[in-house]
TILUMBA-272160 format. One line per 10 residues: number of its first residue (from 0); for each residue x, y, z of N, C-alpha, C. Coordinates in nm, 2 decimals, decimal comma. Layout:
NUM> X Y Z X Y Z X Y Z  ...
***
This chain:
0> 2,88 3,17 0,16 2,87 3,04 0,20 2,72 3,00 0,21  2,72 2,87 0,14 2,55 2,84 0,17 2,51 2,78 0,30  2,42 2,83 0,31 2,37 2,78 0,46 2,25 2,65 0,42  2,27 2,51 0,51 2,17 2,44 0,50 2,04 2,45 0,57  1,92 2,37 0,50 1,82 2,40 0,57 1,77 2,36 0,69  1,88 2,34 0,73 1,86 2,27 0,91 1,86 2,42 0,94  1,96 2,46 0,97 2,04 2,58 0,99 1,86 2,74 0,99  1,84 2,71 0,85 1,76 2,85 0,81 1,59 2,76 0,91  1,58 2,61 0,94 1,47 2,55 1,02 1,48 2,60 1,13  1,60 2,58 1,17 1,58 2,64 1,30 1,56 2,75 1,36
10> 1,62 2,84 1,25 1,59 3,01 1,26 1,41 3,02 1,28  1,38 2,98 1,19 1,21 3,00 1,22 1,19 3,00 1,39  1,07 3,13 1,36 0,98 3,12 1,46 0,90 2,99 1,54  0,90 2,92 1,64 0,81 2,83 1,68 0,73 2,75 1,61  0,63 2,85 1,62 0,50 2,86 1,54 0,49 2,79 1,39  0,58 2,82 1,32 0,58 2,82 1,15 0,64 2,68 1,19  0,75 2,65 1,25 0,80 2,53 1,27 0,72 2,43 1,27  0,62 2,45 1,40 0,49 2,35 1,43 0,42 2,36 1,26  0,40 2,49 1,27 0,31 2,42 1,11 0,34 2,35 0,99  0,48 2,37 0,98 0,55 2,28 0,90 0,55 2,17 0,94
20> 0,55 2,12 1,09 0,58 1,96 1,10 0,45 1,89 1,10  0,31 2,00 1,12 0,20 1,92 1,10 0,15 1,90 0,96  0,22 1,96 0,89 0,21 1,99 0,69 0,27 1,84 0,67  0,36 1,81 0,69 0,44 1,71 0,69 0,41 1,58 0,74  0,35 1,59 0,86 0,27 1,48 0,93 0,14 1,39 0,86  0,02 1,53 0,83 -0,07 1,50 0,72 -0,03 1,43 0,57  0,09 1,50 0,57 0,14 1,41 0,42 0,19 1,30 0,39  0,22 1,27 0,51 0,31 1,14 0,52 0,21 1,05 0,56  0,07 1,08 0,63 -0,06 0,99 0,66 -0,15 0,96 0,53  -0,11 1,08 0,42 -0,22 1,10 0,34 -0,16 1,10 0,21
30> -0,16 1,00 0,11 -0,07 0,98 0,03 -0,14 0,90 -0,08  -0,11 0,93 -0,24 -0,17 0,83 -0,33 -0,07 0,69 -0,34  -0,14 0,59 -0,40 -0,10 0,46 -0,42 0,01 0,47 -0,45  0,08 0,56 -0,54 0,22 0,54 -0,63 0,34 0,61 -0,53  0,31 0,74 -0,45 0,36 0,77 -0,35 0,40 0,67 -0,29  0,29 0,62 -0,16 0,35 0,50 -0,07 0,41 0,41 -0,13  0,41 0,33 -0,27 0,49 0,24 -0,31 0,64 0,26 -0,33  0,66 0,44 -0,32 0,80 0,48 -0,35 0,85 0,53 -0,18  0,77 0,58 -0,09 0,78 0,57 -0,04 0,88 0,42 0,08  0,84 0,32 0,02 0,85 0,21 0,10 0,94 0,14 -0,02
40> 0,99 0,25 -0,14 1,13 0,21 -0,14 1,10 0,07 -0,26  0,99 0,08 -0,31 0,95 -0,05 -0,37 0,93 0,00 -0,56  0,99 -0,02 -0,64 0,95 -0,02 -0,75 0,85 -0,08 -0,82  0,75 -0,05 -0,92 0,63 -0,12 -0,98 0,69 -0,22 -1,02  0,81 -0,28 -1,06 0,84 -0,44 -1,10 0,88 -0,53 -0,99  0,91 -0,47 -0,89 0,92 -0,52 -0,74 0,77 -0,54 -0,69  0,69 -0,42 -0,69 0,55 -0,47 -0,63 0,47 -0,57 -0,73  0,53 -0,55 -0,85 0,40 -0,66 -0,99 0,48 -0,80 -0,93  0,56 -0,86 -0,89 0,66 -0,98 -0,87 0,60 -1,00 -0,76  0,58 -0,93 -0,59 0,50 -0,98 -0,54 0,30 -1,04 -0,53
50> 0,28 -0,93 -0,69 0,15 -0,94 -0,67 0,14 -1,05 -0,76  0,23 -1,15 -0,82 0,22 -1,21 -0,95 0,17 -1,17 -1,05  0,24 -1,05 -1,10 0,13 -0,97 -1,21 0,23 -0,89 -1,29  0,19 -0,81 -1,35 0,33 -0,71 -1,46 0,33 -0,60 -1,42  0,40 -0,52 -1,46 0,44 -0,36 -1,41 0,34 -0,31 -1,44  0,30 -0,33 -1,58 0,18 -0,24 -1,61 0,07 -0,26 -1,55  0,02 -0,34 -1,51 -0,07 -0,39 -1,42 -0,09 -0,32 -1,27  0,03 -0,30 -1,24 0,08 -0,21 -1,13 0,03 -0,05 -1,17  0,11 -0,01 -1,27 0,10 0,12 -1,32 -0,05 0,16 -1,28  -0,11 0,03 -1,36 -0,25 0,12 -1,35 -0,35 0,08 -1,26
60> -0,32 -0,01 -1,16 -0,44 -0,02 -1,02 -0,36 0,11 -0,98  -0,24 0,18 -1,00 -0,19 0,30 -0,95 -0,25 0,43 -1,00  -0,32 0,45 -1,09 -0,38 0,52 -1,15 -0,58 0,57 -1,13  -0,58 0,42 -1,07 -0,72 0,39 -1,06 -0,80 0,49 -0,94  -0,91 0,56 -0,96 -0,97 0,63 -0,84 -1,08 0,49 -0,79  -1,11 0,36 -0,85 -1,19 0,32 -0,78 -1,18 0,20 -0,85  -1,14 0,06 -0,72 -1,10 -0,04 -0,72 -1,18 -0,12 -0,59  -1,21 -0,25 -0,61 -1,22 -0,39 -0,53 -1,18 -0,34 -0,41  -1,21 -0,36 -0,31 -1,15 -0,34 -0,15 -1,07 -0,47 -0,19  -1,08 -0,58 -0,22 -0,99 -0,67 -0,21 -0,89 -0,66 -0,29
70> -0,92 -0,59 -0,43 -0,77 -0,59 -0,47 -0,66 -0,46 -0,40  -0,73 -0,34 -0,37 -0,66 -0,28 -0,28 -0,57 -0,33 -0,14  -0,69 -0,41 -0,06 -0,59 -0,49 0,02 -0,48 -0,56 -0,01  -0,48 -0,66 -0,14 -0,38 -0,70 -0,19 -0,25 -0,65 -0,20  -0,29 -0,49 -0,28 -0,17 -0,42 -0,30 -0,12 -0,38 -0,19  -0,20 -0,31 -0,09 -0,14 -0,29 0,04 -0,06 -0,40 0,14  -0,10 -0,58 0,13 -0,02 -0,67 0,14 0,09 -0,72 0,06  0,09 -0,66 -0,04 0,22 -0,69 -0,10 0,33 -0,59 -0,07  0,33 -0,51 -0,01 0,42 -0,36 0,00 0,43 -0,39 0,18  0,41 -0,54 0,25 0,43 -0,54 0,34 0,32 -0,48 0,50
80> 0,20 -0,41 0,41 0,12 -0,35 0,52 -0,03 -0,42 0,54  -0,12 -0,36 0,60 -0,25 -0,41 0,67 -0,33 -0,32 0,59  -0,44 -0,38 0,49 -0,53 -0,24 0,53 -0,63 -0,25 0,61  -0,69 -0,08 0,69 -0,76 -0,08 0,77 -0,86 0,03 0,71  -1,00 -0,03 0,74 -1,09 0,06 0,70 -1,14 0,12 0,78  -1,14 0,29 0,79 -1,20 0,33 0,92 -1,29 0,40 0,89  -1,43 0,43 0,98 -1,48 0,55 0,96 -1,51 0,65 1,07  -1,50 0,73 1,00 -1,42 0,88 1,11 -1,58 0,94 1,15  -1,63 0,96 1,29 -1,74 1,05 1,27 -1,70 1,17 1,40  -1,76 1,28 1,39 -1,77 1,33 1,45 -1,76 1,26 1,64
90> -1,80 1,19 1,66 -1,82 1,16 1,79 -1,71 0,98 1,84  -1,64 1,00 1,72 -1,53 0,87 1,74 -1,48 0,80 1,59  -1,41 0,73 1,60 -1,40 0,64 1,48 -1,44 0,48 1,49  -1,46 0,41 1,38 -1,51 0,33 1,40 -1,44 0,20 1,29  -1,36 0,12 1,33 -1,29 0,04 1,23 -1,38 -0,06 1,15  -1,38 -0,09 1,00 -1,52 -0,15 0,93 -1,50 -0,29 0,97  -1,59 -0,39 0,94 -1,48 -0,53 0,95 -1,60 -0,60 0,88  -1,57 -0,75 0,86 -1,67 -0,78 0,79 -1,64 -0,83 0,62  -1,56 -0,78 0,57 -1,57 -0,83 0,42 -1,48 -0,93 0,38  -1,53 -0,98 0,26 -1,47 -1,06 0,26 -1,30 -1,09 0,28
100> -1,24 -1,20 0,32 -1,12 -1,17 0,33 -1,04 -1,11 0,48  -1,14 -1,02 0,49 -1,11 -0,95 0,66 -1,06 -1,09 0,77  -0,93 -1,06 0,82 -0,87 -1,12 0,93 -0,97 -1,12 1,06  -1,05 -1,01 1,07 -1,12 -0,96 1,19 -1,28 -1,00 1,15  -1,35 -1,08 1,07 -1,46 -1,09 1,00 -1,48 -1,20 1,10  -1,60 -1,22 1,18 -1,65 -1,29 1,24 -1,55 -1,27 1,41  -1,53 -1,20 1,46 -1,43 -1,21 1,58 -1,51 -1,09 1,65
***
């Protein structure tokens, strides 16, 4: 009889468990463009229809290592989310604000 993976999850040791759920955690924080679009359940002719634009057009801001802050925000408003720019330092983080477009720019 096969056993499911709940079943063999729970057998694990504590420990391995925690690290699995922090493996999982970081992945689900840290994700390329085409991921979170499938993630959230949205197809590239679904997200090109909100962005008024074509699949392909999608395909490849999906592909891109280096795009517009503004057309990224775009894409991230069309898939229903905010983008936030942060920057991480050792002694805190610090959210950017300021460009153009920014809801939070002059406040």
């Amino acid at each position: 009889m096969a056993r499911g993976f709940r079943d063999l999850y729970r057998k694990l040791p504590e420990d391995a468990r925690r690290r699995i759920e922090e493996r999982v955690e970081t992945a689900l924080k840290e994700m390329p463009l085409h991921e979170l679009r499938e993630a959230r359940n949205l197809t590239q002719q679904q997200l090109a229809a909100q962005l008024r634009s074509g699949q392909a057009a999608v395909s490849k801001l999906e592909r891109r290592a280096d795009m517009y802050v503004s057309t990224l925000r775009r894409f991230i408003e069309a898939m229903g989310g905010e983008l936030v720019i942060l920057a991480r330092f050792p002694d805190g983080d610090v959210r950017i604000t300021g460009f153009r477009g920014d809801r939070s720019a002059g406040s």
